[in-house]
N, C-alpha and C positions, 0 to 999 in steps of 0.2 A: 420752339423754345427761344426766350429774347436773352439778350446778352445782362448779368445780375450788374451791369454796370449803370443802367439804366431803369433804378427800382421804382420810379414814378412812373413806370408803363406798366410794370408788371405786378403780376400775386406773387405773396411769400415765397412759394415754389418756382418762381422765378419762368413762368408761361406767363403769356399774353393773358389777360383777362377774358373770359368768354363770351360774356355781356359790351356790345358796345358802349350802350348805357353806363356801364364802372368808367368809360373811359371817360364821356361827356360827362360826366358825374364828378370829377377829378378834377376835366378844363372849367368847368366852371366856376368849381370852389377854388379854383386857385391850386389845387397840390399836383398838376400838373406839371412840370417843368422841362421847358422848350429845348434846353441845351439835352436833355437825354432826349428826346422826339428826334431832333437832328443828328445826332449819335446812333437813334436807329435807322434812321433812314440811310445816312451814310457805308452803316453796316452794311447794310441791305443791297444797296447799289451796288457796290465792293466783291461781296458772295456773287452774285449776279455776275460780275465780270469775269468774276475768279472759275466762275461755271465754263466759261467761251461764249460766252453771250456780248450784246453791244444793244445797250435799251434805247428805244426809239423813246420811248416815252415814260412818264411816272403816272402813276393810279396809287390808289389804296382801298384797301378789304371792303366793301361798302359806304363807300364814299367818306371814310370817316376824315380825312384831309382837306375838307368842305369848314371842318372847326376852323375861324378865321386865323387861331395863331399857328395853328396846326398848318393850314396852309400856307401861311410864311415861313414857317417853319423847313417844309418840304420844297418851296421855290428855291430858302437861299443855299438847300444842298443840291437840286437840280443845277441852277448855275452853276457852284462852284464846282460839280462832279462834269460842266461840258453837256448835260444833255438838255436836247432846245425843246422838247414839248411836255408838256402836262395834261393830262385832262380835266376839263371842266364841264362836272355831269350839271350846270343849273340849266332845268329844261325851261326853252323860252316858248313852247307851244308850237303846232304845226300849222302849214299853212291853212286860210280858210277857203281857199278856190274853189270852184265848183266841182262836186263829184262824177266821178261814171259809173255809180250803182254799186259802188265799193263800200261798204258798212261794217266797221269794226265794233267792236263791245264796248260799252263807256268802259274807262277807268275804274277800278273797284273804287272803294272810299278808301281805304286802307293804302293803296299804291299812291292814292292821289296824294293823301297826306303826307306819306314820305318824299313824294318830288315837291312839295308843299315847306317842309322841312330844310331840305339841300336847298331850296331855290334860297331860304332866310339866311341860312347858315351863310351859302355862300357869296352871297347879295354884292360885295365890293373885291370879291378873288377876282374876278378878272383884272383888275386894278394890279392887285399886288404881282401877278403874272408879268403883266407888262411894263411894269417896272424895271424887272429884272432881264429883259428881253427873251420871254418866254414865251414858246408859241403855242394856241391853242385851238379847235377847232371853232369856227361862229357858230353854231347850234349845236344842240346836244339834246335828245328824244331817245326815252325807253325806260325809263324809273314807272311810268305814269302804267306803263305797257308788262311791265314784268313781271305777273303773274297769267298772264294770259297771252303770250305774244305767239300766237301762229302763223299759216300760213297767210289768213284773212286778213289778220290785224297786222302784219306785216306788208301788205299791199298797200294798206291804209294810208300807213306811213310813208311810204315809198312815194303815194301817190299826194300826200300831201305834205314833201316836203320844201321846207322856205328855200330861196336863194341862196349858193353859197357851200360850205362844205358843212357836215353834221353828220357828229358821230352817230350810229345807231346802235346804243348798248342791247347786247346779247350774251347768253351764256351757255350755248351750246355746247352738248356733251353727252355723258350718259350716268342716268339716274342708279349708281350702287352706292354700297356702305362706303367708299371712301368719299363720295363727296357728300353723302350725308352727315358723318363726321365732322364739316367743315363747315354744313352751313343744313340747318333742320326745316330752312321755308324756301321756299319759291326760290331763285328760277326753276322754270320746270326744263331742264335741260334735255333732256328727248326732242321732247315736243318743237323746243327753238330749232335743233339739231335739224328736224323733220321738214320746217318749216324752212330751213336758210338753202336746205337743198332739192324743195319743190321745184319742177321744170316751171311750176305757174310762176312764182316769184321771180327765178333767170330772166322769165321771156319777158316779164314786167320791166327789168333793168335795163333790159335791152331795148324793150319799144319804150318808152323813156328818155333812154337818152343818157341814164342816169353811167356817171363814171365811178368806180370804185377805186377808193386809194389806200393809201396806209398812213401814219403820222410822219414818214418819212418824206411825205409828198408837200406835207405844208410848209 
């Protein structure tokens, strides 16, 4: 439930809307308005603190912080809340190197279209990120993969990634009524869960080379 001070985010009853769509539906006609967006975000950090917590970084529910003013929005309470990173889900694609007989599933069209989406939306955030002296990772891969990212298709990746640090979004977990609650599609959290802790995948990180970090590293 969001705070009734902020009635441009929310329905009469005073909840988030449950449709992203109401939200981008809102920024674009204009009755959006950024001073409550930063009022929640600030909110939101605040709780978080007030939990015992110390955030490495800022996200939002499905990228919905991708909306350009949205995402200035949420920089200039990062800044002024102290915390250095953001994430930036626009995927820039994987490398094209040569394979070792490794074959992941294309893209559905449905996945594609949504990383398709975030990449428009968020075409010049990095910009506003680094304005503000905010840090972010250089790549970012797994919108494209998230209905289907297993063991395989996570080798894939692994094995074709660019130069550099790159998030790899995952949402590993377990598939009951409360996370269905929160979200009724894809990811398939088992499945990632199954896949992040195959010995095949470890021992791939390992011959590899690959180093694993956290946002606290960049």
């Amino acid at each position: 439930r969001a705070s009734p001070t902020v009635p441009s985010r929310v329905e009469r009853d005073g909840h988030f809307p449950r449709s992203l769509t109401v939200l981008a539906r809102r920024y674009f006609l204009g009755l959006l308005d950024l001073n409550h967006v930063r009022a929640e975000f600030r909110a939101q950090v605040e709780r978080f603190r007030r939990a015992g917590f110390n955030p490495t970084h800022v996200d939002s529910h499905k990228h919905v912080h991708c909306l350009p003013g949205v995402l200035e929005a949420l920089a200039d309470v990062v800044a002024e809340q102290g915390i250095r990173c953001v994430r930036f889900p626009r995927e820039d694609g994987l490398s094209r190197g040569a394979g070792d007989g490794n074959h992941a599933r294309p893209p559905s069209t449905t996945a594609r279209a949504k990383s398709q989406v975030v990449g428009f939306l968020s075409r010049n955030g990095r910009k506003a990120l680094e304005r503000r002296g905010l840090a972010t990772t250089e790549h970012f891969v797994g919108i494209e993969h998230q209905d289907r990212l297993d063991s395989e298709t996570l080798q894939h990746i692994l094995l074709h990634l660019r130069d550099g640090d790159t998030e790899v979004m995952c949402h590993p977990g377990y598939d009951d009524d409360l996370a269905r609650e929160y979200s009724s599609t894809p990811p398939h959290r088992d499945r990632e869960l199954a896949a992040l802790q195959d010995p095949a995948v470890k021992e791939y990180v390992t011959a590899r080379g690959i180093q694993r970090i956290s946002y606290n590293d960049l």
